[in-house]
C-alpha positions as CSV (number, residue, x, y, z in Angstrom):
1,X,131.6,130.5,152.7
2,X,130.1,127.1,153.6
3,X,128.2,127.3,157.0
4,X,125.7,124.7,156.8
5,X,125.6,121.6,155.3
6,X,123.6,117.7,155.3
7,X,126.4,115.1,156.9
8,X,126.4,112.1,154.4
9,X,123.5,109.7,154.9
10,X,123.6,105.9,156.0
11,X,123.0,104.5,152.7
12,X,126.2,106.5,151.7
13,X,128.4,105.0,154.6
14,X,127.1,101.8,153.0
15,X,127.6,102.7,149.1
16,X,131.2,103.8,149.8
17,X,132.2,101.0,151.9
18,X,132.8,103.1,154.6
19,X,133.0,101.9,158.4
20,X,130.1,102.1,159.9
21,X,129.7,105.4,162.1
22,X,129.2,104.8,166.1
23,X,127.4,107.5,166.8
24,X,124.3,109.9,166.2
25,X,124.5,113.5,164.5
26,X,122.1,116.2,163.7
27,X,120.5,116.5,160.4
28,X,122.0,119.8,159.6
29,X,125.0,121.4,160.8
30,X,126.1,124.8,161.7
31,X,129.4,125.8,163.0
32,X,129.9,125.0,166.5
33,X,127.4,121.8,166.0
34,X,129.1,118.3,166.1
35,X,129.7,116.2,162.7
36,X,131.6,112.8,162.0
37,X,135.2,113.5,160.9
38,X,136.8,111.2,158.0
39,X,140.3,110.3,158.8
40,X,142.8,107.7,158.2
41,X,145.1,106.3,161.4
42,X,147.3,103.2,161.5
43,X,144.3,100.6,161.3
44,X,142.5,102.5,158.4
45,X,139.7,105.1,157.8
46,X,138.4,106.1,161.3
47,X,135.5,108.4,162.3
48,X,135.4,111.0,164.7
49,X,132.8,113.3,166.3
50,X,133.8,116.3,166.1
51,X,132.8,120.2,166.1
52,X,132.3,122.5,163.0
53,X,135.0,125.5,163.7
54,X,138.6,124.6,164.4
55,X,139.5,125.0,168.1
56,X,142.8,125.4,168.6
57,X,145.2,124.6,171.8
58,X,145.5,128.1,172.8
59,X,141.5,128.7,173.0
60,X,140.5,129.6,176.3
61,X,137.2,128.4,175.1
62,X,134.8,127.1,172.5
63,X,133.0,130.1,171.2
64,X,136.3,131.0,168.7
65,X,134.1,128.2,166.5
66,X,132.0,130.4,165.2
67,X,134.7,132.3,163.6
68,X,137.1,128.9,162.4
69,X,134.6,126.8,160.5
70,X,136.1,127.5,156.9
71,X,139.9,128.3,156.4
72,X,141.7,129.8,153.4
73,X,144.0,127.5,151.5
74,X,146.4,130.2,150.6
75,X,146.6,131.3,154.5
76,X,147.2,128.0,156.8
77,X,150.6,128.5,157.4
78,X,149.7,132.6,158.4
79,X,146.7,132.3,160.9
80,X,147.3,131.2,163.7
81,X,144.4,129.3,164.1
82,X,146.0,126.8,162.1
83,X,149.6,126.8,161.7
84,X,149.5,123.9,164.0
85,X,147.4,121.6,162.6
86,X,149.0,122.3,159.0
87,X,152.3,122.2,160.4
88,X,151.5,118.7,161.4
89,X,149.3,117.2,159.0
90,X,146.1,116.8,160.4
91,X,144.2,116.6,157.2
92,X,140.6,114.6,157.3
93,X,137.4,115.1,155.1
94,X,133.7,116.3,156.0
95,X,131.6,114.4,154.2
96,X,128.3,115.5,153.3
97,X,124.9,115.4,151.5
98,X,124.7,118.4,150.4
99,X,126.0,122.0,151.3
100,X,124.5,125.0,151.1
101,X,125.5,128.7,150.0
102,X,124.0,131.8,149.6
103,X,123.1,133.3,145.8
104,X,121.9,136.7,145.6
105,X,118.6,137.6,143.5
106,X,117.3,140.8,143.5
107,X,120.2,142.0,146.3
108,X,118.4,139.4,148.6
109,X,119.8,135.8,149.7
110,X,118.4,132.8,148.8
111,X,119.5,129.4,150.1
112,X,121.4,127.1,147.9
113,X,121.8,123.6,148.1
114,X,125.0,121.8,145.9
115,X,124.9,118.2,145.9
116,X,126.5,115.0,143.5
117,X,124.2,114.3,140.2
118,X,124.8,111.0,141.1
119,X,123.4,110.9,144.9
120,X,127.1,110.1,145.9
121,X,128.9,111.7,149.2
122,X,131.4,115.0,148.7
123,X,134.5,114.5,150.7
124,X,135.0,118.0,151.9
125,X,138.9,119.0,152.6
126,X,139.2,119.3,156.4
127,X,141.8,120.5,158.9
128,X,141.6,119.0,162.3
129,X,142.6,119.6,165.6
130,X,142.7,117.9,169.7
131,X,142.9,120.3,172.1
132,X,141.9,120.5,175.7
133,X,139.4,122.7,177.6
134,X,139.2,123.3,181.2
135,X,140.0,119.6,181.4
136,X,137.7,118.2,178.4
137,X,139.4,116.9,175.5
138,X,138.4,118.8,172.7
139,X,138.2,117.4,168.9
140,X,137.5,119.8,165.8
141,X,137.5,120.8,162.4
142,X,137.3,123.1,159.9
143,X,136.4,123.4,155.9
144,X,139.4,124.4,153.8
145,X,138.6,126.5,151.0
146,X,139.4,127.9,147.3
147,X,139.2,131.1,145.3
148,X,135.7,130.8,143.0
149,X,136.2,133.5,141.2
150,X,136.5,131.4,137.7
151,X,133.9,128.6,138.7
152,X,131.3,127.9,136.8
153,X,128.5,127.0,139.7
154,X,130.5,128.5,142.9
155,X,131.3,132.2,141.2
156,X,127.4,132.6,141.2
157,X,127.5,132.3,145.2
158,X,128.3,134.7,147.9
159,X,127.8,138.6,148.0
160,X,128.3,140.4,144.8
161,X,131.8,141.5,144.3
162,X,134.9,139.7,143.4
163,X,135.4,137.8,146.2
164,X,134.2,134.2,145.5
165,X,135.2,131.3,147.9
166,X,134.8,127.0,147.3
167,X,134.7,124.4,150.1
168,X,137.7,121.7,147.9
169,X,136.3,118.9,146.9
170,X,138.2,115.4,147.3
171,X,137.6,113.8,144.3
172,X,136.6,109.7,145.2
173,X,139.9,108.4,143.8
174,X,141.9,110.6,145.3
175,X,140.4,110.0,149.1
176,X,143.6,107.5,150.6
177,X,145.9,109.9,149.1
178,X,144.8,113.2,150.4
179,X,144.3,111.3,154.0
180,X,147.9,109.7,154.1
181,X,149.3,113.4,153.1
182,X,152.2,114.6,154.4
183,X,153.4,118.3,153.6
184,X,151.3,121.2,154.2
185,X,151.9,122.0,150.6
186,X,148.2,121.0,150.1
187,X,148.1,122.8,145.7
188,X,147.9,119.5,144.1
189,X,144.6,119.1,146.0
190,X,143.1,122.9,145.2
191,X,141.2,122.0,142.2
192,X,137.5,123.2,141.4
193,X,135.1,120.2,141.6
194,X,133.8,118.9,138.0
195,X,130.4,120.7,137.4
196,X,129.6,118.1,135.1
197,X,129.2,115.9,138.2
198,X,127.0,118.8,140.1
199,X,123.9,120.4,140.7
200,X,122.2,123.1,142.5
201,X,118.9,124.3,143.2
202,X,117.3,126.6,145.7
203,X,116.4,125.3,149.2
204,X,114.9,127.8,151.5
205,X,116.1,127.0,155.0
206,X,113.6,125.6,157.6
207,X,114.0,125.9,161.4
208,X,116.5,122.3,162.5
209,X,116.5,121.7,166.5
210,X,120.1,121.2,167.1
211,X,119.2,118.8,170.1
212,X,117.7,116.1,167.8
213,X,120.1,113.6,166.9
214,X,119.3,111.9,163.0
215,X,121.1,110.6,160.1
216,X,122.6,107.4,161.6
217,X,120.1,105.3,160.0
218,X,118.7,107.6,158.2
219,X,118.6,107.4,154.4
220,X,117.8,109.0,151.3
């Protein structure tokens, strides 16, 4: 499951004609971090910052983060977690540089980067949520994810077994449309990204302060 991922860089914002984002965010992120939301409202695409782990308006707290930063597809309308936010429509996308997953070698994990051939951003499927929290307004989201059993890149992540999982991939045309959606029927959308488009290599993970802000005008 995706934990940890590169939000998209300034020179994406720019190459996507995206607004431009009004504030600062970390150079990696790891659930309970903050991240800038992609949604669309009355006036057009909008960003929010937001945390990595769907709160929802029950939580006593924020800790239940750690637990809500990816979210099955199959299950939206089951978990309570996010019946709500389905229920209502409260799709956005995560975009992102690059996101990382674990592959096995030799029964150890290595670090895994996936990223665009092309240098482009990944619009990560997203379920958000506003809640609030011993009077702080709280805003959040979570990854949605796929079955990866019959993928040709994501099948080789994860822990060996048969139990393979995919952060769903917008595909660029289809961005306006996913964002204006209104069912929580979300099948059309649970497709297996193009691995033609792809790549992946090993990254071994290096120590990331969480306090230092980066990536608003930072570029690739």
């Amino acid at each position: 499951m995706c934990a940890n991922f590169k939000p998209l860089t300034f020179a994406q914002v720019q190459q996507f004609g995206l607004p431009e984002i009004p504030f600062d965010y970390v150079e990696e992120v790891y659930p309970g971090y903050e991240l800038p939301l992609l949604f669309k409202s009355n006036i057009g695409f909008e960003w929010r910052k937001v945390h990595f782990g769907l709160i929802p308006k029950w939580a006593e707290d924020k800790s239940i983060a750690t637990k809500t930063y990816n979210a099955r597809s199959e299950t939206l309308l089951q978990k309570a977690s996010f019946i709500e936010a389905t229920s209502k429509y409260q799709f956005g996308v995560i975009p992102v540089f690059e996101f990382y997953e674990s592959k096995y070698i030799e029964q150890k994990p290595q670090r895994w980067g996936v990223r665009r051939k092309d240098g482009q951003v990944i619009f990560v499927a997203a379920l958000y949520e506003i809640c609030r929290i011993a009077g702080e307004v709280v805003r959040s989201a979570t990854m949605l994810t796929m079955d990866a059993i019959d993928h040709p890149m994501m099948r080789e992540f994860h822990e060996p077994g048969n139990v393979k999982r995919s952060v769903i991939v917008i595909p660029h045309e289809r961005l306006e449309e996913w964002l204006s959606w209104k069912s929580p029927n979300i099948q059309s959308f649970v497709q297996g990204f193009s691995v033609e488009q792809f790549e992946c290599s090993h990254v071994p993970k290096i120590k990331v302060e969480k306090e230092s802000p980066q990536l608003n005008f930072f570029d690739f």
